[in-house]
Rosetta silent file (secondary structure, phi, psi, omega in degrees, C-alpha in Angstrom):
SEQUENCE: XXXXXXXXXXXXXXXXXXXXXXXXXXXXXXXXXXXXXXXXXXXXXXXXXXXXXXXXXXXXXXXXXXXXXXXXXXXXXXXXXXXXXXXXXXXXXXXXXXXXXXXXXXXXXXXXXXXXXXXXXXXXXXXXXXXXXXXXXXXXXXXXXXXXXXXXXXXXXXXXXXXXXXXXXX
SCORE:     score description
SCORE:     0.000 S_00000001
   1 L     0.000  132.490 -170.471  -11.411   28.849   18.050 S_00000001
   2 L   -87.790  120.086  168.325  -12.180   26.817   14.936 S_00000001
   3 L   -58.017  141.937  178.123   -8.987   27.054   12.260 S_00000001
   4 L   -77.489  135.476  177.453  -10.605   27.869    8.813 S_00000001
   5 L   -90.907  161.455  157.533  -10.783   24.741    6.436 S_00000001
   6 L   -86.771 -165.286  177.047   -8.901   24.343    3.995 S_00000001
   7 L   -83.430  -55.168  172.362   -9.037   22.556    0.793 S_00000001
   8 L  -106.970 -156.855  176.981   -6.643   19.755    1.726 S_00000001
   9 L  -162.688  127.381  160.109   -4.728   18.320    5.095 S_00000001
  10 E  -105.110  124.151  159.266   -1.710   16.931    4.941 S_00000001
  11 E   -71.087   70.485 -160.153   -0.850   14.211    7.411 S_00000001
  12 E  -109.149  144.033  177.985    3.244   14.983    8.283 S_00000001
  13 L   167.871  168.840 -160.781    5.276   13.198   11.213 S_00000001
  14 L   -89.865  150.556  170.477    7.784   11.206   11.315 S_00000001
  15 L   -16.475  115.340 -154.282    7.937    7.005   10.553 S_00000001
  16 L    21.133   57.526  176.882    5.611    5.825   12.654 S_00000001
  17 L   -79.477  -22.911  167.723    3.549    8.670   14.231 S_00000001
  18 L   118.126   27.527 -158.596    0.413    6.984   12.860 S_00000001
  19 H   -77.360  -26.311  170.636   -0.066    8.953    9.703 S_00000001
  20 H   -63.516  -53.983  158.976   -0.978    6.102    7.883 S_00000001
  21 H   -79.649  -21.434  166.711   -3.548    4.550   10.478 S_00000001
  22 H   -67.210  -65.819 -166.695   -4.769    7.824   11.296 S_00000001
  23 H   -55.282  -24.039  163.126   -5.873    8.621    7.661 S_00000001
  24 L   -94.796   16.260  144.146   -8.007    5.179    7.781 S_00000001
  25 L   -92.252   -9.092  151.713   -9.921    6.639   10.645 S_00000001
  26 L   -61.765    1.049 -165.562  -10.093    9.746    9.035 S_00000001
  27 L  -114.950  -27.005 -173.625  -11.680    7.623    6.339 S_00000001
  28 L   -89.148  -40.258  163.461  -13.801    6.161    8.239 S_00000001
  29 L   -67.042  -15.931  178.198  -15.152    9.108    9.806 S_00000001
  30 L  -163.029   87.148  144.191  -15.686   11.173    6.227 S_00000001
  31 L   -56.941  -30.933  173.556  -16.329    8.312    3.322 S_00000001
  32 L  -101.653   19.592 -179.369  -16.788   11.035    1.146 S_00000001
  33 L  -115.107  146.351  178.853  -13.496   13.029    1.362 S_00000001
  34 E   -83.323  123.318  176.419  -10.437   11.669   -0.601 S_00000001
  35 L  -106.381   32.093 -155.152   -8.331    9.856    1.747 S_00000001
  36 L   -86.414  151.612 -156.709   -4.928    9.197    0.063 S_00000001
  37 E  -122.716  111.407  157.603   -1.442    7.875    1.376 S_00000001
  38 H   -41.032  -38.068  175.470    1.533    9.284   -0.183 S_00000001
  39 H   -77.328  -77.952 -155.041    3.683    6.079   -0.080 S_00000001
  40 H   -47.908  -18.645 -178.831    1.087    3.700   -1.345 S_00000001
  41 H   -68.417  -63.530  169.391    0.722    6.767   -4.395 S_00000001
  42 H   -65.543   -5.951  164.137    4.296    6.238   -5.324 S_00000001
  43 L   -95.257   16.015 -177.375    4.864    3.250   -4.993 S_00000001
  44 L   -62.657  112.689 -173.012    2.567    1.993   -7.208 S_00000001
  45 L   105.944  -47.315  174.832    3.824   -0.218   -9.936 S_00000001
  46 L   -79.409 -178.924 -161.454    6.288   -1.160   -7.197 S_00000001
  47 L  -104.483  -45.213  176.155    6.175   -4.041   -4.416 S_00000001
  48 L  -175.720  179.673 -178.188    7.147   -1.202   -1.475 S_00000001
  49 H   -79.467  -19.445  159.808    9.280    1.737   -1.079 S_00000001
  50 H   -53.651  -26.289 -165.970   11.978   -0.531   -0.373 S_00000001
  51 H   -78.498  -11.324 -179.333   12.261   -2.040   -3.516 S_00000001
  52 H   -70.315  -47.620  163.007   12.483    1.798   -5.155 S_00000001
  53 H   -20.784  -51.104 -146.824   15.083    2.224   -2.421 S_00000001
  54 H   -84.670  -47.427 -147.727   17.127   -1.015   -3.722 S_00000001
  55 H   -98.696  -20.506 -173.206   16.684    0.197   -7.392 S_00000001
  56 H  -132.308   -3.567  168.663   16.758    4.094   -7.566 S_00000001
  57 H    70.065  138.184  173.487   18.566    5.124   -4.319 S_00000001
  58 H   -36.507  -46.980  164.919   16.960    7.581   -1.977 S_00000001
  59 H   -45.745  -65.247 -167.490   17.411   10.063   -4.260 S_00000001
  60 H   -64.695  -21.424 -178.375   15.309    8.564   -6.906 S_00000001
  61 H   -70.685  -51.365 -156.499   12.533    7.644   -4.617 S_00000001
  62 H   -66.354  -15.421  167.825   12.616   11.109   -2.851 S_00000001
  63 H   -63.712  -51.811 -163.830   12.524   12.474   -6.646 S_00000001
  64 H   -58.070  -89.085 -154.793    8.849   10.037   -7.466 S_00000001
  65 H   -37.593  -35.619  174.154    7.837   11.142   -4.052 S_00000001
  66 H   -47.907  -57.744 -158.094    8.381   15.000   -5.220 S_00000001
  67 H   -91.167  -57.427 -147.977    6.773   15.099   -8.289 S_00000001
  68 H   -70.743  -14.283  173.959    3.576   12.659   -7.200 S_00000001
  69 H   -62.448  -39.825 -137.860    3.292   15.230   -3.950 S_00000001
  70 H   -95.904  -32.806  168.425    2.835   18.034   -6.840 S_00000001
  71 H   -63.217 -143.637 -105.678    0.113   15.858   -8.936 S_00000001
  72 H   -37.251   -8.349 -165.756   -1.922   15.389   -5.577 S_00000001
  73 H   -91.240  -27.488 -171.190   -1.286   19.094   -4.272 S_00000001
  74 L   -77.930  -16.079  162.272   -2.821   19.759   -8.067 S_00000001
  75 L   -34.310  117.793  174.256   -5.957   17.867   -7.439 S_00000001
  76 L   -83.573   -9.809  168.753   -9.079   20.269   -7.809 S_00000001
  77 L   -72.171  153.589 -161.303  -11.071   18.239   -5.129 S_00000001
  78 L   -90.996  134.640  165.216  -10.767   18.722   -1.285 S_00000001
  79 E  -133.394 -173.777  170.229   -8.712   15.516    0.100 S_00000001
  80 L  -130.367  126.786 -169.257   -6.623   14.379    3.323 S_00000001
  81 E  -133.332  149.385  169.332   -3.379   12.958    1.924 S_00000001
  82 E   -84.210  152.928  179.020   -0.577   11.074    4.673 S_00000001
  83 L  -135.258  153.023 -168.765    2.598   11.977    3.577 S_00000001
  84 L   -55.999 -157.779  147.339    5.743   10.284    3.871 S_00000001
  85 L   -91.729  -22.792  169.346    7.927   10.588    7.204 S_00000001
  86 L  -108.672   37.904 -167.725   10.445   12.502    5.006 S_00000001
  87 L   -75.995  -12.565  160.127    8.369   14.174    2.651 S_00000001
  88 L   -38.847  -43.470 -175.818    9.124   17.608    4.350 S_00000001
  89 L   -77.801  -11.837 -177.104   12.695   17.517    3.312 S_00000001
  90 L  -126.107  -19.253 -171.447   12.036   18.199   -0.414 S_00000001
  91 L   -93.372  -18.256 -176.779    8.509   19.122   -0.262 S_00000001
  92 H   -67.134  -10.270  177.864    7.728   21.877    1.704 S_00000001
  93 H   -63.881  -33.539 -165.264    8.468   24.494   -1.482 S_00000001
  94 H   -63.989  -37.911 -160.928    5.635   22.391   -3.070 S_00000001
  95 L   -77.786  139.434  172.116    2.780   23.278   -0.467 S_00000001
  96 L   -93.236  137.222 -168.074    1.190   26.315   -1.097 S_00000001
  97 L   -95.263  -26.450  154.357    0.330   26.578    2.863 S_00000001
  98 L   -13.036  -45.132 -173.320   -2.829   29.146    1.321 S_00000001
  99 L  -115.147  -26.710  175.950   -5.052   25.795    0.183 S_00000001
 100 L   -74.122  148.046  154.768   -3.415   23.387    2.877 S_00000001
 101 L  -109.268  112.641 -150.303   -3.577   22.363    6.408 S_00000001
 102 E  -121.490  121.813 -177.943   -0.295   20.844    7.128 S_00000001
 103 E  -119.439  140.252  151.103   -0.959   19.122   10.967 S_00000001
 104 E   -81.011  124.147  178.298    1.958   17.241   12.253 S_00000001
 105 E   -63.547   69.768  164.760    1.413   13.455   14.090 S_00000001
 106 E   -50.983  126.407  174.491    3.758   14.407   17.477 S_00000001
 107 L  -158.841  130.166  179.266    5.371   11.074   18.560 S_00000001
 108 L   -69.030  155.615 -154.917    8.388   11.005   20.611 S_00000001
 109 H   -76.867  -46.319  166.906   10.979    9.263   18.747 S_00000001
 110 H   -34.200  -40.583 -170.921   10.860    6.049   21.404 S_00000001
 111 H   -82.161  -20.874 -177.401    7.033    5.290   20.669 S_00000001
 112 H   -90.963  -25.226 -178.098    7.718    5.368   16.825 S_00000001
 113 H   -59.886  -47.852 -175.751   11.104    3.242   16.996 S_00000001
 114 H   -55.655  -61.363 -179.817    8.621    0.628   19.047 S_00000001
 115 H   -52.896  -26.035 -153.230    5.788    0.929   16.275 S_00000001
 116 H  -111.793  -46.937 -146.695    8.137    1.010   13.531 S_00000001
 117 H   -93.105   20.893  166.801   11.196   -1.370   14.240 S_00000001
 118 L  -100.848   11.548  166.205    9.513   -5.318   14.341 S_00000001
 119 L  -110.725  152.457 -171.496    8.579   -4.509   10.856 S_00000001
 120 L   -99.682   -9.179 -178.429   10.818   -5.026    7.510 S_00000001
 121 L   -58.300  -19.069 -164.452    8.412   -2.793    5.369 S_00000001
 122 L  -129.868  139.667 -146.034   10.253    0.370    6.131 S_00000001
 123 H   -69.196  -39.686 -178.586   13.586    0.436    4.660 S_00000001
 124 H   -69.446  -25.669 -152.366   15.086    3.036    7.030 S_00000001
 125 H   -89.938   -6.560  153.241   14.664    1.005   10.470 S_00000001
 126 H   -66.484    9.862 -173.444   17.704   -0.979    8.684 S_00000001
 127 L  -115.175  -34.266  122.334   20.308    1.942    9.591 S_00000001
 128 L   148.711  175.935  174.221   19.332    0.466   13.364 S_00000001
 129 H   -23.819  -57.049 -165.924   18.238    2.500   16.287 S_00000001
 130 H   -88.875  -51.963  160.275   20.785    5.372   16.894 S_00000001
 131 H   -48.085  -41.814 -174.621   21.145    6.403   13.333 S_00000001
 132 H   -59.405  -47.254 -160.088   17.193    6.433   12.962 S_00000001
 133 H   -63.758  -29.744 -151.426   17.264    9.049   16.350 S_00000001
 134 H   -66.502  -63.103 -177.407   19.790   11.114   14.438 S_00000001
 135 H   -44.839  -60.816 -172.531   17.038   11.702   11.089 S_00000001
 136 H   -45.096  -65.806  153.877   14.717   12.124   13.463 S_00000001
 137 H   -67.588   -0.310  130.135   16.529   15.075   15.130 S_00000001
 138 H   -35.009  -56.252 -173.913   17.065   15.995   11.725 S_00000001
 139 H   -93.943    8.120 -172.503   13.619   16.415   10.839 S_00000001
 140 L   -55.986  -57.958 -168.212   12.450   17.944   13.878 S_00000001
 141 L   -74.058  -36.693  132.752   12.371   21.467   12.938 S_00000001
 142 H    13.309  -93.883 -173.325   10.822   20.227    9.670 S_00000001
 143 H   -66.691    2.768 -165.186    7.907   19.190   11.502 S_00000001
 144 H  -121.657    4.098  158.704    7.723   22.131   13.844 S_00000001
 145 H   -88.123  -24.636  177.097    6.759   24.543   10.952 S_00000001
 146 L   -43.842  140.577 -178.549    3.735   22.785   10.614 S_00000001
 147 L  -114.067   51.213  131.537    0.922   25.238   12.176 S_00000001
 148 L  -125.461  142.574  167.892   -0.966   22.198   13.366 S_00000001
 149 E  -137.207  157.336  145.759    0.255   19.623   15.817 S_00000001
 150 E  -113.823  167.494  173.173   -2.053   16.959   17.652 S_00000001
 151 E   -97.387   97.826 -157.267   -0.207   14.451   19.851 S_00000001
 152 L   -77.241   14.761  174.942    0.075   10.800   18.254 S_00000001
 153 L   -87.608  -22.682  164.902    0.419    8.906   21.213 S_00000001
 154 L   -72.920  171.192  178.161   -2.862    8.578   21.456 S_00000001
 155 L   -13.830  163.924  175.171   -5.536    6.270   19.948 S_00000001
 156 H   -86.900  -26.562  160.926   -5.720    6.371   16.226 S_00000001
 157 H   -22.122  -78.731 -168.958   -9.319    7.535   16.785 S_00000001
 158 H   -72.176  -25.162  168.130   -8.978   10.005   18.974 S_00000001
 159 H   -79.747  -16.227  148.852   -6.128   11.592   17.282 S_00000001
 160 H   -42.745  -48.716  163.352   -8.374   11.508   13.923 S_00000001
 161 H   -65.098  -12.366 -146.277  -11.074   13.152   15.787 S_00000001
 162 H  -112.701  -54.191 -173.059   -8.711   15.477   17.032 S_00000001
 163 H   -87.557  -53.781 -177.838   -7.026   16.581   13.517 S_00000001
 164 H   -54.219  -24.321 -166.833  -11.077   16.774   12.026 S_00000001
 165 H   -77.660  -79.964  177.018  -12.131   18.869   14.858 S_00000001
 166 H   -17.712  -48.458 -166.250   -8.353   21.534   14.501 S_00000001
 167 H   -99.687   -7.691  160.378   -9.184   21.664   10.866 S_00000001
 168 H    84.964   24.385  165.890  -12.880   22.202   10.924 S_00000001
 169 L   -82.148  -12.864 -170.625  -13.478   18.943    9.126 S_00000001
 170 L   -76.779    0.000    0.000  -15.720   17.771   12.125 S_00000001
């Protein structure tokens, strides 16, 4: 049974579930749908989200990240936007789930610590390994309201193809 589209899709999962690599094969597959990345929206003006991190504290980034989710939710055009890995914790009041598709990027917390922790871009993989599991099992239930899930261990393809088909974008 084909889910009714919606207007948008929100990409949600946790630090490196693929939402970001997903959304450029979701880009690739529909050039004419708005493809947008939450992080790269707020950070903008900035270097990365660490450096908001160094200068504004979680809080203030998770404030940016708030209000630029509510411009993009306000968009009258149909898009696919990635969302942060904790954009959940402040944001779900924002979604109206009515015009949205919110599918979560399942990735067991091992496959995203491997994808995530040889890189210095993301600011959290600096609390090291054990702390990182704990946010994760934080954000679990988070993610488990979403009424989409696909399973991100696979290709970025096939999990692209996967979230267009669930959402009737295919």
């Amino acid at each position: 049974m084909k889910t009714p589209q919606a207007q948008h899709v929100l990409l949600a999962g946790f630090s490196g579930a693929g939402k970001t690599t997903v959304l450029r094969e979701i880009a690739r597959h529909l050039p004419e749908k708005a493809c947008l990345d939450l992080d790269l929206l707020v950070t903008a003006g900035f270097t990365s989200v660490d450096e908001i991190v160094q200068k504004e504290g979680w809080s203030g980034f998770r404030a940016r990240e708030l209000a630029q989710l509510k411009q993009v939710l306000a968009r009258p055009d149909s898009f696919v936007l990635a969302l942060g890995g904790g954009t959940l914790e402040q944001g779900w009041a924002a979604i109206d789930q009515s015009k949205v598709l919110v599918v979560h990027l399942d990735c067991p917390f091992e496959i995203s610590w491997q994808r995530i922790s040889g890189g210095t871009e993301r600011p959290l993989v600096g609390l090291g390994e054990a702390a990182l599991r704990r946010v994760f099992e934080e954000r679990k239930p988070l993610y488990q309201r979403c009424p989409l899930r696909v399973d991100a261990t696979q290709s970025p393809d096939e999990v692209a193809l996967a979230i267009l088909r669930l959402t009737g974008l295919a």
